[in-house]
C-alpha positions in Angstrom: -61.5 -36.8 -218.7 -60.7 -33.3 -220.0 -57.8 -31.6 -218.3 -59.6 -28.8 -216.2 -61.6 -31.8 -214.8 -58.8 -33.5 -214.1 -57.1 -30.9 -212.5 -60.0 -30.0 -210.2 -60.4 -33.4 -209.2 -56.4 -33.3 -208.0 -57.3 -30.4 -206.2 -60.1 -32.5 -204.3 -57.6 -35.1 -203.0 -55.2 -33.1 -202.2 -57.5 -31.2 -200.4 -58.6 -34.3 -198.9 -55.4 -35.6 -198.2 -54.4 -32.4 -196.1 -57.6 -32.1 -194.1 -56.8 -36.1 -193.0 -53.3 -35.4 -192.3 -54.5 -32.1 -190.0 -57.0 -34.4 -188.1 -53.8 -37.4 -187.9 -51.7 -35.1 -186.8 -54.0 -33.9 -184.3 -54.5 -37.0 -182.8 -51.1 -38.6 -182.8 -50.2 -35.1 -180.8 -53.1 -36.0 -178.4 -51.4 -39.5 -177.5 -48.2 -38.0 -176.1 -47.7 -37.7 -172.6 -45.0 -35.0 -172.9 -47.1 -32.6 -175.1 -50.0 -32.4 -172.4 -47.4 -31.9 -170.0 -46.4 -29.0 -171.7 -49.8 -27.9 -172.4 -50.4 -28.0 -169.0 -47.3 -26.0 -167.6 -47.9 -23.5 -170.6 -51.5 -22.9 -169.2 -50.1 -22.6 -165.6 -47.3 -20.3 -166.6 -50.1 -17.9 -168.3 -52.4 -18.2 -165.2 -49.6 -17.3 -163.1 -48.9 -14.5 -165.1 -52.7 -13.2 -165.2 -52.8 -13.1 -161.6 -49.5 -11.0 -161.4 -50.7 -9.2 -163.4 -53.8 -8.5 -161.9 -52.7 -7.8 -158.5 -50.6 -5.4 -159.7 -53.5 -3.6 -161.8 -55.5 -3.7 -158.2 -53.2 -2.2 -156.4 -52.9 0.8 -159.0 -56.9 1.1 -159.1 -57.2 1.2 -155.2 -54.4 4.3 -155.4 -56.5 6.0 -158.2 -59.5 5.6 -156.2 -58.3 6.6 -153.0 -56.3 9.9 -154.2 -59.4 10.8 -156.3 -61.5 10.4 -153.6 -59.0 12.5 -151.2 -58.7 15.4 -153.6 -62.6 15.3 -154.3 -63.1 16.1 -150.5 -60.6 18.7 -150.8 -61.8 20.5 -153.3 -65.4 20.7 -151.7 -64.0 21.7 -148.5 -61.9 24.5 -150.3 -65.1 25.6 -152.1 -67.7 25.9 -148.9 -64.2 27.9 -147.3 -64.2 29.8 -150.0 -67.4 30.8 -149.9 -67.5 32.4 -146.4 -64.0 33.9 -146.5 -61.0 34.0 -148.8 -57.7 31.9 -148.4 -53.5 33.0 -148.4 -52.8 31.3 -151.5 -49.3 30.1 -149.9 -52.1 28.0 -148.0 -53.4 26.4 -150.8 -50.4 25.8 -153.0 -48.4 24.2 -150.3 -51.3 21.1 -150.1 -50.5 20.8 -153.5 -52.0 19.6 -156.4 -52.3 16.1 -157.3 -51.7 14.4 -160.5 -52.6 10.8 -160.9 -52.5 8.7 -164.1 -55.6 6.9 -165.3 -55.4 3.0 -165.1 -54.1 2.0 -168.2 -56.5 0.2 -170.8 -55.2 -3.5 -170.2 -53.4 -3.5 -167.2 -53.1 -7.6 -166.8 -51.7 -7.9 -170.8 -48.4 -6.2 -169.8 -46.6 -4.7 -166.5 -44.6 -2.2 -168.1 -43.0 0.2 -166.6 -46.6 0.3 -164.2 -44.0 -0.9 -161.5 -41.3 1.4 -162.3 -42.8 4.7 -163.1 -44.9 6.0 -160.2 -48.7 6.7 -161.3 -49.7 9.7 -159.7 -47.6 12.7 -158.2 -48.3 15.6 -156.2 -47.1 19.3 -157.5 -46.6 21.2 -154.5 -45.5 25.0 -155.2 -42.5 24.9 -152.9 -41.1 22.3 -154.4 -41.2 22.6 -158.3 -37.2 22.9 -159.2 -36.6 19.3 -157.1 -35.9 16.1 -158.7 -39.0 14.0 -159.0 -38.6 10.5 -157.5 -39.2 9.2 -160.9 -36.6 6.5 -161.2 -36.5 7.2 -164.7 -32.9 5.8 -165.5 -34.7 2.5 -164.5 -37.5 3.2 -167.1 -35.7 2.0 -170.7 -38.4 -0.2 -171.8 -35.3 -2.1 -174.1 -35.1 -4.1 -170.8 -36.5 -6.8 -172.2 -35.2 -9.0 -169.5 -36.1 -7.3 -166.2 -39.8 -7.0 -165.2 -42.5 -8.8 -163.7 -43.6 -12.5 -164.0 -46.6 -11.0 -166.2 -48.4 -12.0 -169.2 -46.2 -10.6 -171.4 -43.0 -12.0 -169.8 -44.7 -15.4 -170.7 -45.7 -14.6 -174.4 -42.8 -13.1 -175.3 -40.4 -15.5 -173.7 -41.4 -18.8 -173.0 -44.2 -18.9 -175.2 -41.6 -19.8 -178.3 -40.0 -22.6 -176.3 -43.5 -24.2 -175.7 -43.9 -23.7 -179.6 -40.7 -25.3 -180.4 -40.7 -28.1 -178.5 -43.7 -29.2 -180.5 -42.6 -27.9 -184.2 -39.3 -29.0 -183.8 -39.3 -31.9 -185.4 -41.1 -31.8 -188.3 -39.2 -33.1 -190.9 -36.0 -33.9 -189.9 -37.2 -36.7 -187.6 -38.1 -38.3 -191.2 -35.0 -37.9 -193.2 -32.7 -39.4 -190.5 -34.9 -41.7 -190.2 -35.4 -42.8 -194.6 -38.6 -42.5 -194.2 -39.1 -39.2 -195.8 -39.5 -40.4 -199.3 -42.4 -42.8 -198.2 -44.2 -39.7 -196.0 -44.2 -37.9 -199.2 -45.4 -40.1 -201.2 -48.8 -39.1 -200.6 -49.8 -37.2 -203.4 -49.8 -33.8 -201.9 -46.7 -31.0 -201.9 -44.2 -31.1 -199.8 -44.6 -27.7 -198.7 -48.1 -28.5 -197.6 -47.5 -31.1 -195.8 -45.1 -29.6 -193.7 -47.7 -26.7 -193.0 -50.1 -28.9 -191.7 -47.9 -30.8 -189.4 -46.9 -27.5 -188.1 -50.4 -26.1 -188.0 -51.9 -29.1 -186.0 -48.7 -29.3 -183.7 -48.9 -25.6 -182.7 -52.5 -25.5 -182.7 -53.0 -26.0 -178.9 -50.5 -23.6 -177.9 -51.6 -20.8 -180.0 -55.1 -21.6 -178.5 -54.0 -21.3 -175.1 -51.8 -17.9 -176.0 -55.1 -16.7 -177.8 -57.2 -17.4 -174.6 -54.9 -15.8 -172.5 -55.5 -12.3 -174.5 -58.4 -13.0 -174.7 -58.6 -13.2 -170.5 -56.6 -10.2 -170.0 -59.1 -8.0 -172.0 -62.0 -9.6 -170.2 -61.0 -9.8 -166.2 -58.9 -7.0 -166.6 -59.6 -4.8 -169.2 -61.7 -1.7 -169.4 -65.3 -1.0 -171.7 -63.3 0.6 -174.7 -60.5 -2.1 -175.3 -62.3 -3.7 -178.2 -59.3 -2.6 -180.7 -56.3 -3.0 -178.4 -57.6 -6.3 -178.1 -58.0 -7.7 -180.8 -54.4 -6.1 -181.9 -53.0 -8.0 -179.1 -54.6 -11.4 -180.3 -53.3 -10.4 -184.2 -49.6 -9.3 -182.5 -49.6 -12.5 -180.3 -50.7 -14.9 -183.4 -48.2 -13.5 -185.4 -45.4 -13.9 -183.2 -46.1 -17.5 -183.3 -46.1 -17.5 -186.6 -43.0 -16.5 -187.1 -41.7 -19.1 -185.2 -43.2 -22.0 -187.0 -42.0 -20.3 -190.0 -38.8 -20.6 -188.1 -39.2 -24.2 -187.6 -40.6 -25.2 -191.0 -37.4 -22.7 -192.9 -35.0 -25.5 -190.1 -36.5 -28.4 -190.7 -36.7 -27.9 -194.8 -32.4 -28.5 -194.5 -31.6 -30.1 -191.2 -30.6 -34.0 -191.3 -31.7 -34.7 -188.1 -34.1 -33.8 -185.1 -31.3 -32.8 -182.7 -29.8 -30.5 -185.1 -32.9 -29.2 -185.6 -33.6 -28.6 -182.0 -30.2 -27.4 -181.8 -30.6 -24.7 -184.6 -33.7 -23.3 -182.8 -32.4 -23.4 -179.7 -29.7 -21.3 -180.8 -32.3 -19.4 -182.6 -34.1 -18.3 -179.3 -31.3 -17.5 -177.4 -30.4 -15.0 -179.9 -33.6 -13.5 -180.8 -35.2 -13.3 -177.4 -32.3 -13.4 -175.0 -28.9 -11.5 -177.1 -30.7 -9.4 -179.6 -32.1 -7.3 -176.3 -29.2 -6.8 -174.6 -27.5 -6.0 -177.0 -30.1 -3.5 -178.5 -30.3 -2.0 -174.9 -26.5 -1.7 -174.5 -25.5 0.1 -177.8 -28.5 2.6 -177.1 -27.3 3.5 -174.0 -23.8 3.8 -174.9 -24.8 5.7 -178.1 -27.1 8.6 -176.2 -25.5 7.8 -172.4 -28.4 9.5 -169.8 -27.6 11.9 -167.2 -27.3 10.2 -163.5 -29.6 11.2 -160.8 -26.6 11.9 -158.9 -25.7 14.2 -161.6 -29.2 16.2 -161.4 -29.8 16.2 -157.8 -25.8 17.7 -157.7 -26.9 20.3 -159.9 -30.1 21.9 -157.8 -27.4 21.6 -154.6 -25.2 23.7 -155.9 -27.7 26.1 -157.7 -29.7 26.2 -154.3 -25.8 26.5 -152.3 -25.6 29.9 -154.2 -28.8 31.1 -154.4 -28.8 30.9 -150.9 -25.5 32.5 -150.4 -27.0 35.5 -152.3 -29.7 35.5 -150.6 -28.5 36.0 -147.1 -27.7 34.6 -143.6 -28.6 31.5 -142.4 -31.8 32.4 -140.4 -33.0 33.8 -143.7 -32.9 30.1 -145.0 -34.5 28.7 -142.4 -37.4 31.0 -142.8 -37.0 30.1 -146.5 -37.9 26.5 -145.5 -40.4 27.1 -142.9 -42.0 30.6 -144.2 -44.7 29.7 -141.4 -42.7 30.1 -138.7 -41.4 33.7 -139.7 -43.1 37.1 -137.7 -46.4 37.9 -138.7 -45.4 40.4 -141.2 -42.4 38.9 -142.8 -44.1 35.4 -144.2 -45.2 36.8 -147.6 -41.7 38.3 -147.8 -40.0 34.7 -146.7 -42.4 32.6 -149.0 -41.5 35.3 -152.1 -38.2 35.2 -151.5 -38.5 31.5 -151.5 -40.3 31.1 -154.9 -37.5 34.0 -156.8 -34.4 31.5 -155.3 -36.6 28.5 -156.5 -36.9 29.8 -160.2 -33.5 30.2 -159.8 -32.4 26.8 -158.8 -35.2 25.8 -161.6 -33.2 27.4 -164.3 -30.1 26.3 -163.3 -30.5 22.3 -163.2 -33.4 22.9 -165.8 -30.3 21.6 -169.2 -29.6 18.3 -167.0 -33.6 18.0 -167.4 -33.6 18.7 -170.9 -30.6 16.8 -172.0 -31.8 13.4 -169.8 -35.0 13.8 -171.3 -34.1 14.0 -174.9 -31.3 10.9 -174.0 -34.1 9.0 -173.0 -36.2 9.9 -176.0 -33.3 9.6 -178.7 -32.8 5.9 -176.8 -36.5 5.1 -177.2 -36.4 6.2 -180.8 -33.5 3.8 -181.3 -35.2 0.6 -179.9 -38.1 1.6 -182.3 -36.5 1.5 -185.4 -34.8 -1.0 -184.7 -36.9 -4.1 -182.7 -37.2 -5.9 -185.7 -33.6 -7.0 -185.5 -35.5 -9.5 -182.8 -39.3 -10.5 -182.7 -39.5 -10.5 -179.2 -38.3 -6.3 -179.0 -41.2 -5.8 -181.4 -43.8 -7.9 -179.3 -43.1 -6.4 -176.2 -43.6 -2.8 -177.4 -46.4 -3.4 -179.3 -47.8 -5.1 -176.1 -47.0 -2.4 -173.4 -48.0 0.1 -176.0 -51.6 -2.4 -176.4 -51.7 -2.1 -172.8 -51.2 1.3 -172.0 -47.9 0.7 -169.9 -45.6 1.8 -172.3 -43.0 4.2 -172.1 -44.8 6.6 -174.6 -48.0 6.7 -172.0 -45.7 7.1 -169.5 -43.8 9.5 -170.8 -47.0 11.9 -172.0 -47.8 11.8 -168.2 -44.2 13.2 -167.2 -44.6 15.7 -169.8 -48.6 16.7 -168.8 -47.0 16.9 -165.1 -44.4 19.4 -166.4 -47.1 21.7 -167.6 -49.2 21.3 -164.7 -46.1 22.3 -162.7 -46.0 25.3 -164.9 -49.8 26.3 -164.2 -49.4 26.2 -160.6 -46.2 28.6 -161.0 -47.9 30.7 -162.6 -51.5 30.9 -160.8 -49.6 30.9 -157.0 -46.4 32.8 -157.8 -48.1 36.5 -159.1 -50.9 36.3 -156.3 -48.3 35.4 -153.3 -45.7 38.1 -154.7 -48.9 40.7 -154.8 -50.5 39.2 -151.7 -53.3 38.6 -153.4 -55.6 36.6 -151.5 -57.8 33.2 -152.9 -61.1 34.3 -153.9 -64.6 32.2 -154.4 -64.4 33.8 -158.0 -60.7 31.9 -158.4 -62.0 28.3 -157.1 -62.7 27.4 -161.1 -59.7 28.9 -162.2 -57.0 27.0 -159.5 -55.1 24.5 -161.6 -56.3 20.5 -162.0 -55.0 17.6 -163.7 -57.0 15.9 -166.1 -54.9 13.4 -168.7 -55.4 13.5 -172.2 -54.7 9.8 -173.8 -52.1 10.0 -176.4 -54.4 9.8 -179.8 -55.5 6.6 -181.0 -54.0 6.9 -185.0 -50.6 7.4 -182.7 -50.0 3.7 -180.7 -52.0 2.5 -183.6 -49.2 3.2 -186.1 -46.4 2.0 -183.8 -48.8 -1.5 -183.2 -49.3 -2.0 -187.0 -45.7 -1.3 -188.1 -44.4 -4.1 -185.3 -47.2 -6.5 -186.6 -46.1 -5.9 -190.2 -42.9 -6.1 -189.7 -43.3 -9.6 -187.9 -45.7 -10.9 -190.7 -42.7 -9.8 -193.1 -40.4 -12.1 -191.6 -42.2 -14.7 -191.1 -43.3 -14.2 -195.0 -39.5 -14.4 -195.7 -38.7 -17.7 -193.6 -41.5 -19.0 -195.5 -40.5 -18.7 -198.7 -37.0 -20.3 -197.4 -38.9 -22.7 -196.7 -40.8 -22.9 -199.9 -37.7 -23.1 -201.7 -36.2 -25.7 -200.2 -39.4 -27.9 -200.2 -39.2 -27.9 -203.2 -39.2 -31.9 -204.7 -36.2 -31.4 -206.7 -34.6 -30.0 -203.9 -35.8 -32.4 -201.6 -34.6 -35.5 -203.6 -30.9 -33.6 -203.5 -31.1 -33.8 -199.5 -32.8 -37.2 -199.3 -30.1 -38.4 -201.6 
């Protein structure tokens, strides 16, 4: 037989020889009680999650719906108003103008900061230079371990422990055992073999993780998710794969199963359970954020002497309730309000500036570096897959600032002129409308966390490679 033939026909068996040892595999792992016990809590802990999840994401669309229905009816009643007589715009501006934040794209994928940051806000005139109720310092998405019980809490976290306890033992089991020499005597590469143990062994939880996605986008997820979806399935796959690289780079040296279990028990705890923490306390202490305490002492004391420049106390009251003042002082009051309101404005507007830039320069940080753990670079890309992110998040802070700014300057020139609200300035009274952060944008931050897992999963694998190799292996098995 000539030698390509020869070689083709190796190819054949071993080819063979692996797709048998797959479908072995397979159904030695199907004649364990304790894998389909963990099979089944796995599929409970990711239904659990779903329908966290999902309550959640309800309870968000029946807000949306309600204050878009509200401010619909308030806009038509201003407009028939409008067109029989004109309005005080101090009328209008102190309802307010609301700003609500679309349901995110896959709300059951990942909470995020959904149950943190509040979704919708209303921008009332008198009331621009106060603190939001944001609860931002609670917002630094680096807290990998607070958060709901959601789908993400279980793919990031305990999926790798349901992973493990099926890929631990893949080759050490053998070599305390003896019988490693005999398992390789097979006529097919070490390296190979040890794939498709691993393969078949994780193949029922990576099916169950894919389904999951796969649910999320379906029950929960809206007509244009297609992408995000599919990103999510690739981001989820991968970060399984890294961990069977992980267990196949452990297995290739340890001498026995309970090291190995020991090694990537260890390896979790770091990876998913230090690694955050300690990510999330360097950035803080690195680019420390203003308290609330700090911001809301600020606008006191800026108010305390405004107010003390503006005049008695009688004049404050009738700065808090310009309603209440004589007929012909209540566009003085409400100007007077607005001039000590820019004031206050400007004066807490650097603790404003300098939390929001601590907050982005610790957001910036976790980015570059969440590859120092898996699980930091899963859960972005997730929340980011999701829409619950804090970039989305934080877009809808910054689209609320310049809504803030529109209604300043629409209200404050026509209540200073006592200018009244016109029919003609119904189109022109500022709305909210929020413009998703561009596609090419979370797309890049996705791909560079999937690549970057892929890359150290490539890395464990050729570990792994290298010390599967025969000569090497005969060194260990010695």
């Amino acid at each position: 037989m000539d030698r390509p033939a020869a070689r083709r026909t190796k190819i054949e068996t071993e080819l063979s020889m692996t797709s048998h040892l797959f479908h072995l595999e397979l159904r030695l792992l199907a004649r364990e009680r304790a894998a389909w016990v963990l099979l089944a809590l796995f599929a409970a802990a990711l239904a659990y999650g779903l329908w966290n999840g999902s309550g959640l994401a309800q309870r968000h669309r029946n807000v949306v719906t309600a204050l878009t229905d509200e401010d619909a009816q308030f806009q038509t009643q201003l407009r028939n108003h409008l067109a029989q007589q004109s309005v005080e715009p101090k009328a209008i501006a102190g309802r307010g103008t609301t700003a609500v934040l679309p349901p995110a794209p896959l709300p059951l994928l990942a909470t995020g900061q959904s149950d943190l940051s509040p979704g919708h806000e209303t921008v009332v005139l008198w009331k621009l230079a106060a603190p939001a109720d944001t609860r931002s310092e609670l917002e630094n998405p680096s807290h990998l371990m607070a958060g709901r019980f959601d789908l993400a809490f279980v793919l990031v976290w305990l999926f790798p422990l349901f992973l493990l306890a099926l890929v631990y033992d893949l080759m050490a089991g053998d070599r305390e055992a003896g019988t490693l020499r005999l398992a390789l005597a097979q006529g097919i590469a070490p390296w190979r073999w040890m794939a498709r143990r691993a393969l078949a062994r994780a193949l029922p939880i990576l099916t169950l993780a894919a389904l999951a996605v796969l649910a999320a986008g379906f029950f929960g997820g809206s007509d244009d998710t297609g992408t995000r979806l599919m990103l999510a399935l690739a981001v989820v796959l991968a970060y399984g794969l890294f961990w069977i690289a992980l267990a196949i780079a452990v297995n290739a040296v340890a001498r026995s199963a309970a090291s190995a279990a020991t090694s990537l028990g260890t390896a979790w705890v770091v990876l998913v359970l230090v690694a955050p923490t300690l990510l999330n306390v360097t950035v803080e202490t690195l680019y420390p954020t203003p308290s609330r305490p700090e911001l809301v002492a600020a606008g006191r004391k800026a108010s305390g002497e405004a107010e003390k420049r503006g005049g008695e106390l009688l004049n404050s009251f009738y700065r808090d309730h310009p309603e209440l003042a004589a007929p012909g002082q209540q566009e003085d009051f409400a100007a007077q309000q607005l001039t000590v309101q820019s004031e206050v404005g400007r004066a807490i507007e650097p603790v404003r500036q300098k939390f929001d830039a601590q907050l982005a320069r610790q957001q910036t940080a976790v980015g570059q570096w969440r590859f120092l753990s898996p699980a930091i670079a899963t859960h972005e890309a997730l929340t980011d897959l999701a829409g619950t992110g804090y970039w989305r998040h934080r877009a809808f802070r910054e689209q609320v600032g310049g809504l803030q700014q529109a209604v300043s300057e629409f209200f404050t020139p026509r209540i200073h002129k006592r200018e009244p609200i016109t029919r003609a300035d119904f189109d022109k009274l500022p709305r909210f409308e929020f413009r998703e952060e561009p596609a090419g944008v979370w797309m890049g931050r996705v791909l560079a966390s999937l690549a970057g897992m892929l890359a150290l999963a490539g890395v464990l694998g050729l570990l792994a490679w290298r010390s599967l190799r025969p000569a090497r292996l005969g060194l260990l098995s010695a």
